[in-house]
Structure formats: C-alpha cells, structure tokens
The first five atom37 places (N, CA, C, CB, O) and aatype in JSON, in Angstrom:
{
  "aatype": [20, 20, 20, 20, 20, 20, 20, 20, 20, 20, 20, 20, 20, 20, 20, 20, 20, 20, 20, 20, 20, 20, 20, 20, 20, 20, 20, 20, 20, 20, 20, 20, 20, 20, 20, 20, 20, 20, 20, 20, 20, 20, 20, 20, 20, 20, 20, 20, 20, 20, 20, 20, 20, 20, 20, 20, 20, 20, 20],
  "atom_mask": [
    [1, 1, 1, 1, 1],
    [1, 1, 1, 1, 1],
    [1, 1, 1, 1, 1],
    [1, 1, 1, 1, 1],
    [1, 1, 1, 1, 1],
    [1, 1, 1, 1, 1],
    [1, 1, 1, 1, 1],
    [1, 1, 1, 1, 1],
    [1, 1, 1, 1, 1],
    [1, 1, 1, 1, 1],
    [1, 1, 1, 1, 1],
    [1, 1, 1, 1, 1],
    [1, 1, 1, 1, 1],
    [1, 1, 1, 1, 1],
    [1, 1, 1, 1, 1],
    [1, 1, 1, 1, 1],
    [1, 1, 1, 1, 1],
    [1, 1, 1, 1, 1],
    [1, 1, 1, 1, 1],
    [1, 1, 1, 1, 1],
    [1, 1, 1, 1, 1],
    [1, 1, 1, 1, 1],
    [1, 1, 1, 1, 1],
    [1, 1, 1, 1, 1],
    [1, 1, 1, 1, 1],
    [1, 1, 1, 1, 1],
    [1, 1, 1, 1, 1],
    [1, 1, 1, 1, 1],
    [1, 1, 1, 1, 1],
    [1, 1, 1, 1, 1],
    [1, 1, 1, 1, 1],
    [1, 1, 1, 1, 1],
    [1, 1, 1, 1, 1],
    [1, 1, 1, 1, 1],
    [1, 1, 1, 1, 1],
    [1, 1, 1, 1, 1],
    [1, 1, 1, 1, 1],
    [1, 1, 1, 1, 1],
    [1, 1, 1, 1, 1],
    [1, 1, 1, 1, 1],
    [1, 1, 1, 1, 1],
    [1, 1, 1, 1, 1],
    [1, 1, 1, 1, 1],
    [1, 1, 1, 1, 1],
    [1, 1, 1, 1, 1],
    [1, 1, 1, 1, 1],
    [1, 1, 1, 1, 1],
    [1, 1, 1, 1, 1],
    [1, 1, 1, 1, 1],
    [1, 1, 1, 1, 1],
    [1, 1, 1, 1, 1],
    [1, 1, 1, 1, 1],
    [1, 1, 1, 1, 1],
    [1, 1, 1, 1, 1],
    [1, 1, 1, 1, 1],
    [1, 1, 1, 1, 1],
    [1, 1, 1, 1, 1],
    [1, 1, 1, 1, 1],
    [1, 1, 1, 1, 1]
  ],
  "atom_positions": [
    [[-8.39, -26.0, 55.41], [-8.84, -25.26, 54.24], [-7.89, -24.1, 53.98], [-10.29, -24.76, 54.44], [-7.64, -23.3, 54.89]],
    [[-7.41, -24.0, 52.87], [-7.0, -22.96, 52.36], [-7.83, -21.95, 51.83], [-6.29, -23.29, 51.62], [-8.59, -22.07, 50.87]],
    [[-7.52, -20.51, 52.81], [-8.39, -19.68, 52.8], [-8.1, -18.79, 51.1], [-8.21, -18.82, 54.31], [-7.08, -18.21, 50.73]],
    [[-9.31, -18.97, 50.4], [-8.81, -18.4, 49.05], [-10.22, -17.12, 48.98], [-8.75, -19.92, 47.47], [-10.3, -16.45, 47.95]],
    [[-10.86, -16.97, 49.68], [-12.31, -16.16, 49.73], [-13.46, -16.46, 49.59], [-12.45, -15.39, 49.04], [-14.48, -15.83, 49.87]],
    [[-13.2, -18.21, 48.81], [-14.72, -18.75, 48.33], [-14.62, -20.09, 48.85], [-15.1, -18.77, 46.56], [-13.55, -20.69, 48.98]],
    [[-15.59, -20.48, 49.09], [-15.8, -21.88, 49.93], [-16.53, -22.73, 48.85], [-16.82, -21.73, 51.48], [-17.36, -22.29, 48.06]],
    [[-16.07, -24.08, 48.94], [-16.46, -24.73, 47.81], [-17.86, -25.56, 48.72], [-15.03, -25.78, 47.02], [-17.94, -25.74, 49.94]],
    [[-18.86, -25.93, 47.62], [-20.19, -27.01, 48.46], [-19.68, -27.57, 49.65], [-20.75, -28.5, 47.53], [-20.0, -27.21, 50.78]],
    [[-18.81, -28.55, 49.34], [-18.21, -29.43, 50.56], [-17.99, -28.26, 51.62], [-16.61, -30.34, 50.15], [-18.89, -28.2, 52.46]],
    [[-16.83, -27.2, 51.76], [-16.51, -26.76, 52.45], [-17.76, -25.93, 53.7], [-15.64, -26.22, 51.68], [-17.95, -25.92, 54.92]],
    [[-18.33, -25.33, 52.47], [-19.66, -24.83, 53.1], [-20.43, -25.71, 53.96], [-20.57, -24.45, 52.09], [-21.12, -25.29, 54.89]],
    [[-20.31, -26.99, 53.62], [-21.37, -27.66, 54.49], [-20.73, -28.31, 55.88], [-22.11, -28.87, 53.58], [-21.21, -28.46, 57.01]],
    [[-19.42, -28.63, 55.29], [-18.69, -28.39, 57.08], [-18.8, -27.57, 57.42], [-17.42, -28.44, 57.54], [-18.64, -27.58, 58.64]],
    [[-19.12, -26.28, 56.86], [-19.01, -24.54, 57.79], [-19.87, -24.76, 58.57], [-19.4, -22.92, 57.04], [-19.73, -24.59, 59.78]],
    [[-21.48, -25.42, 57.74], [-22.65, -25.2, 58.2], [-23.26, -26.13, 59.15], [-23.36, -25.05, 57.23], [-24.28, -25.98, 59.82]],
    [[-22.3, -27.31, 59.09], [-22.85, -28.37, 59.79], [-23.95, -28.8, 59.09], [-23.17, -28.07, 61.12], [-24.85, -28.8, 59.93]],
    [[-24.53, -29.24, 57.81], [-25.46, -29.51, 57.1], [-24.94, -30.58, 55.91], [-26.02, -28.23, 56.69], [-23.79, -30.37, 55.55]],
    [[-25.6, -31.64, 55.28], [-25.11, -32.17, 54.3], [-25.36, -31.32, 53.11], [-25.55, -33.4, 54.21], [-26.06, -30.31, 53.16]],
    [[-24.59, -31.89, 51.71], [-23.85, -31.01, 50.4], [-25.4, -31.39, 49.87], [-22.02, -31.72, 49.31], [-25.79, -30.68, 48.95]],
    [[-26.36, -32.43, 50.33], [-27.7, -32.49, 49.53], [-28.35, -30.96, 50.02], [-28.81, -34.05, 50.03], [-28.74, -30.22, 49.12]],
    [[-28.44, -30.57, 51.24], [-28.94, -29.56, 51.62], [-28.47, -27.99, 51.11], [-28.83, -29.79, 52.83], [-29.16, -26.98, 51.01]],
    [[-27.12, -28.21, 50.85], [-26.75, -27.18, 50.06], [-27.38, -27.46, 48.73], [-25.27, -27.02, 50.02], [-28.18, -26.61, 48.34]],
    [[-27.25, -28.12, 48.23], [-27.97, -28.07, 46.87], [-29.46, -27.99, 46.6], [-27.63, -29.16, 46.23], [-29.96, -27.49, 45.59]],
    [[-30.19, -28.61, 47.73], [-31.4, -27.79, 47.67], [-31.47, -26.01, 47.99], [-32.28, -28.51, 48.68], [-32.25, -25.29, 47.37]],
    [[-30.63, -25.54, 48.95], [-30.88, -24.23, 48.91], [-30.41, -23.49, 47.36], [-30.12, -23.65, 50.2], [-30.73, -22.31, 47.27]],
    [[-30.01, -23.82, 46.72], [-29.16, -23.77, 45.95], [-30.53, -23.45, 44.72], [-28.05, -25.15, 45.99], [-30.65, -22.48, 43.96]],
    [[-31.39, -24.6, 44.89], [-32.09, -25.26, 43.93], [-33.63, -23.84, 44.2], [-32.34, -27.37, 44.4], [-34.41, -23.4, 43.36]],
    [[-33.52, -23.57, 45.47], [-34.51, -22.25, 45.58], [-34.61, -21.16, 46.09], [-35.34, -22.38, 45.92], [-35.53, -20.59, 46.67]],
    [[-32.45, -20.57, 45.56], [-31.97, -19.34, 45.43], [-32.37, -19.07, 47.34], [-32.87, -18.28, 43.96], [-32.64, -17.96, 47.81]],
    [[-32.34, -19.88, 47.86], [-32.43, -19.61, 49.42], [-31.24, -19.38, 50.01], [-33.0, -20.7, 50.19], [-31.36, -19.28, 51.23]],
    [[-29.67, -19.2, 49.47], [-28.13, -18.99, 49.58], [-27.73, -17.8, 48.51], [-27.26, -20.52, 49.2], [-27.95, -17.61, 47.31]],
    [[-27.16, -17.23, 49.34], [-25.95, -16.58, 48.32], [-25.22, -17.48, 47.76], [-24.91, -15.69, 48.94], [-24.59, -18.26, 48.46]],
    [[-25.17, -17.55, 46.23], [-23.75, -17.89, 45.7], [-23.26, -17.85, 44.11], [-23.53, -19.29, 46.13], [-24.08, -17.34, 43.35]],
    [[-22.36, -18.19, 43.69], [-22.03, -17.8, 42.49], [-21.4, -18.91, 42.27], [-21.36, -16.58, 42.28], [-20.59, -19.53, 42.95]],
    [[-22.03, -19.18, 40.82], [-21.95, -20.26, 39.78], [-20.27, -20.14, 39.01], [-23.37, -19.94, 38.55], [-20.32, -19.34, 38.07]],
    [[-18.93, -20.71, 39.18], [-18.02, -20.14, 38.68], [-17.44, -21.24, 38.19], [-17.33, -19.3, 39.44], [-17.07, -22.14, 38.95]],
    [[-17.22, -21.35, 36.32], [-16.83, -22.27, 35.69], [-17.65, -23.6, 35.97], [-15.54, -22.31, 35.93], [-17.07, -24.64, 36.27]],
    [[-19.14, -23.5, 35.85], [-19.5, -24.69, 36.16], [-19.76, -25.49, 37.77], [-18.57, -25.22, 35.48], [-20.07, -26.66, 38.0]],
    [[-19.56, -24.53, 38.59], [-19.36, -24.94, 39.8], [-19.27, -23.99, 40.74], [-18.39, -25.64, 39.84], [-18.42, -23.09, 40.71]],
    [[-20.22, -24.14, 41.71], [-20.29, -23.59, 42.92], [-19.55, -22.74, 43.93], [-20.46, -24.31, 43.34], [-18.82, -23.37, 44.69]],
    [[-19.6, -21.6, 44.06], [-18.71, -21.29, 45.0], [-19.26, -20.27, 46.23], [-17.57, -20.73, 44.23], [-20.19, -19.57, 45.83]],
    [[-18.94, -20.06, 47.48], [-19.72, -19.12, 48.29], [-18.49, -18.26, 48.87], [-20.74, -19.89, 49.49], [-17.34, -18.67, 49.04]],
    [[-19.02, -16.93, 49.15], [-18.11, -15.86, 49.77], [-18.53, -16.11, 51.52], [-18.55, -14.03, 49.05], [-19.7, -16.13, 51.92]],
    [[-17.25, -16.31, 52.45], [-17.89, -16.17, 53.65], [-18.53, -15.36, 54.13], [-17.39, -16.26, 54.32], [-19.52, -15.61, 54.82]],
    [[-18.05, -14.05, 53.82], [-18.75, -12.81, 54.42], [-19.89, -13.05, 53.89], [-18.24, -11.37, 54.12], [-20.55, -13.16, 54.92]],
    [[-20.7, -13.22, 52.96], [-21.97, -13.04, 52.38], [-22.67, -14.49, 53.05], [-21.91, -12.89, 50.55], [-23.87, -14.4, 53.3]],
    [[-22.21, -15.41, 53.26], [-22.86, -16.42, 54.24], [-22.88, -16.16, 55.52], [-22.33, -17.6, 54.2], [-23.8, -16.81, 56.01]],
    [[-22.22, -15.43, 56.44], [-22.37, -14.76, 57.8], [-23.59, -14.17, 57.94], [-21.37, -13.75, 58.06], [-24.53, -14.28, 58.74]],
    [[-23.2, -13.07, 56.36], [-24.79, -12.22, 56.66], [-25.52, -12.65, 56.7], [-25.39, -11.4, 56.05], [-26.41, -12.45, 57.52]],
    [[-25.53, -13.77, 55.5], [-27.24, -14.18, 55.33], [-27.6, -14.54, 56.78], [-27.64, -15.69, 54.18], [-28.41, -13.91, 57.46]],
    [[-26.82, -15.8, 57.21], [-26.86, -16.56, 58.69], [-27.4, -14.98, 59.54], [-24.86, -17.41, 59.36], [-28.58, -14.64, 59.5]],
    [[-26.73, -14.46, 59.99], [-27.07, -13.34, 60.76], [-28.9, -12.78, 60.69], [-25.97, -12.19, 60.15], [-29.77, -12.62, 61.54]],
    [[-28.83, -12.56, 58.7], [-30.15, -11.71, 58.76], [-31.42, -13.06, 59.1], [-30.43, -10.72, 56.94], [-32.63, -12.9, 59.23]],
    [[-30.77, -14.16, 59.17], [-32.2, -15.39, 59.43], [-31.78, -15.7, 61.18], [-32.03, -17.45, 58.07], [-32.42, -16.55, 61.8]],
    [[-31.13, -15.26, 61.57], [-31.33, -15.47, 63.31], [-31.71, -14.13, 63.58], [-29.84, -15.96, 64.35], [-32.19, -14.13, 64.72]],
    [[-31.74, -12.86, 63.05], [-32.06, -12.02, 63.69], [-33.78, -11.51, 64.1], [-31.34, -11.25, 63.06], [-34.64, -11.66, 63.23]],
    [[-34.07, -11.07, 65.14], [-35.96, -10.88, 65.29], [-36.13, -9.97, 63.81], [-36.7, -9.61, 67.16], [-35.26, -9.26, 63.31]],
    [[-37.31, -10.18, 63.36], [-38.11, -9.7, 62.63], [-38.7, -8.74, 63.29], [-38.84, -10.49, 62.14], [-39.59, -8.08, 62.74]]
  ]
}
C-alpha cells in the first residue's frame, strides 16, 4: 500500500482483518469514522486507531 493518509474499503478491511461487506455495514450505521470522497469511501488511520482503541478500552 501506498501510504497516501486514507485507506480505501479494501484496504481497511485487510487493516482490520474483516470482510469489505462488514465495512459497509458499519458504514451503513455510522459505527466507523469515515469520509465519503468523490463518491467513495475513504478512512484516516489515525482516526481508525482511535476508534479501535476507544472500543477495547474498560468503560
């Protein structure tokens, strides 16, 4: 991957170890950071760390 700042569906879901259906359901109930750009999907890593971070961390 060429690191450009935004991770495309596909990329994200190798990040995540999850299939691109599962991204698109989170997708589907704003349960991800991400931004809609030209029609198409894109995610910031740093803002997917956090999220990851703030859902493993204790409540």
């Amino acid at each position: 991957m060429i690191y450009t700042g935004l991770m495309t569906i596909e990329e994200l879901a190798d990040y995540l170890k999850v299939t691109r259906r599962t991204i698109y359901d989170w997708l589907k109930h704003n349960k991800i950071p991400a931004v809609k750009l030209v029609g198409q999907w894109r995610f910031r890593r740093e803002k997917i760390d956090a999220w990851l971070e703030n859902k493993t961390s204790p409540s």
